[in-house]
C-alpha positions in Angstrom: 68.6 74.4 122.2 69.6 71.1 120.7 66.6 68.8 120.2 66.9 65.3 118.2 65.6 65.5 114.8 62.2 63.5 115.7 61.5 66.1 118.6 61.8 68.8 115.8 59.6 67.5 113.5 57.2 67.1 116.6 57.1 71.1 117.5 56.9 72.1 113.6 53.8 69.1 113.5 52.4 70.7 117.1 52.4 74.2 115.7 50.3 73.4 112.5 48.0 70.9 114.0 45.1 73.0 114.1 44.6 72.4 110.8 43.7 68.6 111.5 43.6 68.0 115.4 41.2 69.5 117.3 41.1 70.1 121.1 40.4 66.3 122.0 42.0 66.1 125.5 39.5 65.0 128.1 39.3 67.1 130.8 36.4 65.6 133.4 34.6 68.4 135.1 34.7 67.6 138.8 34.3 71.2 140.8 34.8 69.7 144.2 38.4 68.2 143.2 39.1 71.2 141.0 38.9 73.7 144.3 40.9 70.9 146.1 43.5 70.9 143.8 43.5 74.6 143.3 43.4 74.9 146.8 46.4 73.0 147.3 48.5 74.6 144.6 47.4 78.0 146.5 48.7 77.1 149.9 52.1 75.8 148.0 52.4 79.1 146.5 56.0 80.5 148.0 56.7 77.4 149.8 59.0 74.8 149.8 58.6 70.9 150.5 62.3 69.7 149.1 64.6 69.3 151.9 68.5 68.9 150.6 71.0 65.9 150.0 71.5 65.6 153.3 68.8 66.6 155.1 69.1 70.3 154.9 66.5 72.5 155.4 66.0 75.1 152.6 67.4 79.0 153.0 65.9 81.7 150.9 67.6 83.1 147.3 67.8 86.3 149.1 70.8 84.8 151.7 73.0 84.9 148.1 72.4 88.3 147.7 75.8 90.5 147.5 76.1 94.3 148.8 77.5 97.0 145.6 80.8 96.4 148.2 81.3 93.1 148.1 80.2 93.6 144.2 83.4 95.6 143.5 85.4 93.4 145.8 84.8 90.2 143.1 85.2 92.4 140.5 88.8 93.4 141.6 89.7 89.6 141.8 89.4 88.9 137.9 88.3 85.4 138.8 87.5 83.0 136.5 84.5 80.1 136.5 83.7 76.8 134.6 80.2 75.6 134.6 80.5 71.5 134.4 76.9 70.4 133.1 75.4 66.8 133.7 73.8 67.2 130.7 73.0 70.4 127.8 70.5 69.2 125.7 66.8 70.6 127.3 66.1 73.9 127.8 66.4 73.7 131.7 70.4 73.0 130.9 70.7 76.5 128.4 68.5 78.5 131.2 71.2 77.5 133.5 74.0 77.9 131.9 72.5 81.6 130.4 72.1 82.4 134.4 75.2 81.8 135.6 77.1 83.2 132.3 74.6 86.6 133.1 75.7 86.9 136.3 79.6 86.1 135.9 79.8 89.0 133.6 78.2 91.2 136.4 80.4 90.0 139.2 83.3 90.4 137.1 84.1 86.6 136.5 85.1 85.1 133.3 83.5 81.7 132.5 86.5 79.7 130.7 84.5 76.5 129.7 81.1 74.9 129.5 81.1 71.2 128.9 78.4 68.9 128.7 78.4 64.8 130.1 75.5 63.7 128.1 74.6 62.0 131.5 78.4 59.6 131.0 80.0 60.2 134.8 83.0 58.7 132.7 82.9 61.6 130.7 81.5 64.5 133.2 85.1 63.1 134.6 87.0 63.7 131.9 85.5 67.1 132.0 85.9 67.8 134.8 90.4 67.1 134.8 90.0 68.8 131.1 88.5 71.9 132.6 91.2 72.0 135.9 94.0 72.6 132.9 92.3 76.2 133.0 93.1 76.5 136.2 89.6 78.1 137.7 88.8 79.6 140.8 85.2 78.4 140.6 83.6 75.6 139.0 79.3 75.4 139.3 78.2 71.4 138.2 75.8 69.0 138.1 76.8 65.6 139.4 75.5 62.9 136.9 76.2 60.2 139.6 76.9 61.1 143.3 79.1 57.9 143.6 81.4 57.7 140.5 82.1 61.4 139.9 82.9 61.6 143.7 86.4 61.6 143.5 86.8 64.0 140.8 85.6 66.7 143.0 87.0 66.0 145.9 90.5 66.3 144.0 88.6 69.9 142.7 87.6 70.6 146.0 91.2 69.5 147.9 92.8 72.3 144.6 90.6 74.9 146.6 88.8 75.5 144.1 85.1 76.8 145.2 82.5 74.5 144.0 79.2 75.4 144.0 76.5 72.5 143.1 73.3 72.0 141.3 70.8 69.7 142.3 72.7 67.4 144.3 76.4 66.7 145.9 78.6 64.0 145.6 78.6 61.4 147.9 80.9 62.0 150.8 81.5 65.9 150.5 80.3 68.4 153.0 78.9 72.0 152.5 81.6 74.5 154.0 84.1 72.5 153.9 84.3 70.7 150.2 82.1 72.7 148.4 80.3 75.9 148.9 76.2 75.3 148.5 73.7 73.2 146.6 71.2 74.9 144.6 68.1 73.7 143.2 64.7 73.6 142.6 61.8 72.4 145.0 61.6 69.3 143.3 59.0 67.4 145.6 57.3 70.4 145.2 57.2 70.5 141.7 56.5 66.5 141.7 53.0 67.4 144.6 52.1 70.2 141.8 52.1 68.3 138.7 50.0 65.9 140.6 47.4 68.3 141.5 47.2 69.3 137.9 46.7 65.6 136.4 44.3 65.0 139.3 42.4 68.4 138.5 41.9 67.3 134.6 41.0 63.7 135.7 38.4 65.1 137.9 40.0 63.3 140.5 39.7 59.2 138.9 40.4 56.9 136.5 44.2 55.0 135.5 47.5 56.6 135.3 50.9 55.3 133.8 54.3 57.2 135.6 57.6 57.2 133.8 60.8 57.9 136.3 64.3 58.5 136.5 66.2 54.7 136.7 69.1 56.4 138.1 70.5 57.3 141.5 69.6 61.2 141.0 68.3 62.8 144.3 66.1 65.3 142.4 64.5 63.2 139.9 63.8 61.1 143.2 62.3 63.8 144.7 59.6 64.6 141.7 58.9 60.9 141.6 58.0 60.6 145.3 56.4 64.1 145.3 54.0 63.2 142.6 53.1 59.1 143.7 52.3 60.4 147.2 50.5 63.0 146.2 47.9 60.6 144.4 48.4 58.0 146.7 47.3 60.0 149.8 44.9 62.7 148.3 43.4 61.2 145.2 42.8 57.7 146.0 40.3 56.9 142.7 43.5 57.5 140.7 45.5 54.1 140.8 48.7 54.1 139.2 48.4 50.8 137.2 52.0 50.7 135.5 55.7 52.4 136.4 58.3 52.1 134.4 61.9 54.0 134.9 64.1 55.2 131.6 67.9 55.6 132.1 68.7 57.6 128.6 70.6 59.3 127.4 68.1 59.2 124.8 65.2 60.1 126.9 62.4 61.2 124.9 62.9 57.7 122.5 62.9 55.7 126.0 60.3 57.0 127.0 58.0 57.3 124.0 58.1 53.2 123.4 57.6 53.1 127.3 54.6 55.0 126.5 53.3 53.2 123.4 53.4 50.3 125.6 51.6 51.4 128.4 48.9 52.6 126.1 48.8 49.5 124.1 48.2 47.4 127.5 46.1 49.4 129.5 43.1 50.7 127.3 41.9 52.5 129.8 45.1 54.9 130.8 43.5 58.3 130.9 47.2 59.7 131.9 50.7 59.6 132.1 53.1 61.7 134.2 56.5 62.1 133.3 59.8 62.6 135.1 60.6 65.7 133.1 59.6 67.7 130.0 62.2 65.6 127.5 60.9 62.0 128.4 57.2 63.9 128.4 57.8 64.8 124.7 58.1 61.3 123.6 54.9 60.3 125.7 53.6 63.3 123.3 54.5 61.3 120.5 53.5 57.9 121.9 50.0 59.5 122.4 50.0 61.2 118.7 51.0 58.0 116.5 48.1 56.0 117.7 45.5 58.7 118.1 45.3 58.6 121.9 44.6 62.8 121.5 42.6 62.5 124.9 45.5 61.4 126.9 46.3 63.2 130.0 50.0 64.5 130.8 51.5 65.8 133.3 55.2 66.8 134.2 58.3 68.7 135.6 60.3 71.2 134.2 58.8 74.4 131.2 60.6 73.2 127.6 59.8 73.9 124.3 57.7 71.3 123.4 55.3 70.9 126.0 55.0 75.1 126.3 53.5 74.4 123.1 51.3 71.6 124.1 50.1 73.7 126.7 49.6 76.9 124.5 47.2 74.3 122.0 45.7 73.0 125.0 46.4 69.6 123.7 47.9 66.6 125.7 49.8 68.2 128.4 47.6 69.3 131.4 49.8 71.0 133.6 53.6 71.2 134.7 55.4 72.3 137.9 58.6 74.5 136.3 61.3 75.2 137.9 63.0 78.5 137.8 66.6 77.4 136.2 68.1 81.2 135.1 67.4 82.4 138.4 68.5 79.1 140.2 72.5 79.7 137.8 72.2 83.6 139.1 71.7 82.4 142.5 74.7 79.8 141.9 76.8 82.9 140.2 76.5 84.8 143.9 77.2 81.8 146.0 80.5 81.0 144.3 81.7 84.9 144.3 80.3 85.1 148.0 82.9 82.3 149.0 85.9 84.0 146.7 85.2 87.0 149.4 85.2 84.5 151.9 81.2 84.9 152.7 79.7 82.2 154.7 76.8 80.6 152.5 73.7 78.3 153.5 74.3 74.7 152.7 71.2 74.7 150.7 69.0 76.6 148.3 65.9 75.8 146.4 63.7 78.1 145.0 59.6 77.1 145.5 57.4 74.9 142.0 55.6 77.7 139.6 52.4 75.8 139.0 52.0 76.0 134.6 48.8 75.5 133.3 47.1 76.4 129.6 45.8 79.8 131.3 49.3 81.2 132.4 52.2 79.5 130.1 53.3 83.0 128.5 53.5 84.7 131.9 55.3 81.4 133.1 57.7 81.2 130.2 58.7 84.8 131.1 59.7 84.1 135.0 61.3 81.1 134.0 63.7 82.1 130.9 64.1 86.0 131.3 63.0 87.1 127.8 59.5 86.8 126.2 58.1 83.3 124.9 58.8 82.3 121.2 56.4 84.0 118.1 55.5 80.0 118.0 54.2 80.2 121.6 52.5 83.5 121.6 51.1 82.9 118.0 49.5 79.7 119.4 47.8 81.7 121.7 46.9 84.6 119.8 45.4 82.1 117.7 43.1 80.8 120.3 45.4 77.7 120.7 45.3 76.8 116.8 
């Protein structure tokens, strides 16, 4: 996990606060909102609301699935892979990458480079020609733009080499034809659920800030539109009274001064969502540095950081996670499928785990595949401090 130097500082200070910060985060009890919203994150349970970059509707995980023959037919190719990240600094990026490199090894494929774009197409690019020296028969990636890395994988694609994507494809390529699948989350989903949750701490009122994604990324869309509709159609006390988008790379900094802003106009925000858990750690320290303790915060995606908000009960209400190692396994089957010449689904996505203070431990296990961090479970043990 690489985290910034600030963001460090803030778990260490997150771990210790009970010595100095109590449990100030107002939660209004509101029983008839809380069923509603519990309700709703019930009947979402196993579902899926995302439909793909192109319309697709979503298949199950299980259509990836591979017989013990086909197994032993991979393994006898020796194939290789190279997993082209948009981006490997968050945990999402490592629980990815730790999927796919699990599951190459069991199919037999050896993974012959990981790079990482820091969200540059220029550079993902560069990757991307850098890693086609190695000559793979697979390559799983991330498209930081749809538009300007376009051409890069269409030369990748026009190699024969067998693409499998996550998230999103690049503008102008076709499943089964250029590229094998798309694989993601339920990111509308995860967007409707985070909204439930802030609406279920606000007791269903009051003013809310939202920080997006400034950048043509379908699944970063997809949260934002989840999440404003969501509040827009079921929670109508709630008014969103500011938005502001953040482009990065430097996402928790952008969006920690977009915070301190919103906070210092609006003096009664009572919550913030954010796009994902990296820009939700700077609206953690926005909160922090001027003693706005009773903030509410909601967002996408189980890191480090806001596990431990979670664990103290402090800040961060709720989060819809994704399920990123199991999303790179399913990747890991849809790439050896094709080398067999299996016919896969043009889309994936795998349903929003609802995260709250009650369940993080149990949720940090389905979503990484090993037990939470001492820090986390000490937290807990502790009685969140």
């Amino acid at each position: 996990m690489r985290l910034g130097h600030r963001f460090i500082i803030l778990v260490l200070s997150l771990a210790v606060a009970g010595c100095s910060f109590p449990d100030t985060t107002a939660r209004t009890e509101a029983p008839a909102v809380s069923q509603e919203a519990e309700s709703a994150l019930a009947e979402l349970e196993g579902q899926v609301l995302s439909n793909g970059p192109h319309g697709e509707e979503p298949s199950p995980a299980s259509l990836a699935d591979l017989t013990p023959e086909e197994v032993e037919e991979v393994k006898r190719l020796g194939a290789t892979a190279a997993i082209v990240m948009h981006y490997g600094g968050n945990d999402w990026s490592n629980a990815q990458v730790a999927g796919l490199q699990e599951e190459f090894a069991n199919l037999g494929i050896e993974v012959v480079a990981v790079t990482d774009a820091n969200f540059e197409p220029d550079r993902q690019v560069s990757d991307i020609e850098t890693v086609m020296i190695r000559d793979p028969d697979i390559i799983v990636s991330l498209p930081t733009d749809p538009v300007a890395t376009a051409s890069a994988y269409q030369a990748v694609a026009d190699a024969g080499v067998e693409l499998v994507f996550m998230d999103n494809a690049p503008r102008g390529m076709e499943a089964g034809t250029d590229y094998v699948s798309v694989v993601s989350a339920d990111n509308y989903g995860n967007g409707v659920t985070s909204a439930h949750l802030m609406a279920k701490s606000l007791g269903g009122e009051g003013e809310i800030g939202v920080i997006y994604h400034e950048a043509d990324f379908f699944v970063t869309r997809q949260r934002y539109e989840g999440f404003t509709a969501t509040i827009r159609e079921n929670y109508p006390e709630i008014t969103v009274v500011e938005e502001r988008g953040i482009a990065g790379p430097d996402f928790a900094g952008d969006a920690q001064n977009v915070a301190s802003a919103m906070l210092s106009k609006h003096a009664k925000l009572a919550g913030i969502w954010a796009v994902w858990d990296v820009p939700a750690e700077g609206v953690i320290a926005a909160a922090r540095s001027v003693g706005r303790l009773d903030l509410n915060i909601s967002t996408v995606d189980l890191g480090t950081v806001v596990a431990i908000a979670l664990a103290r009960d402090q800040l961060l209400v709720g989060l819809g996670a994704q399920v990123p190692f199991d999303q790179g396994v399913i990747e890991a089957r849809l790439a050896a499928g094709a080398l067999i010449g299996k016919q896969a689904p043009p889309y994936v996505a795998l349903a929003a785990l609802p995260v709250q203070h009650d369940n993080v431990l149990e949720a940090w296990e389905q979503v990484y595949h090993q037990p939470p961090p001492a820090l986390l479970t000490d937290i807990i043990e502790q009685g969140g401090g």
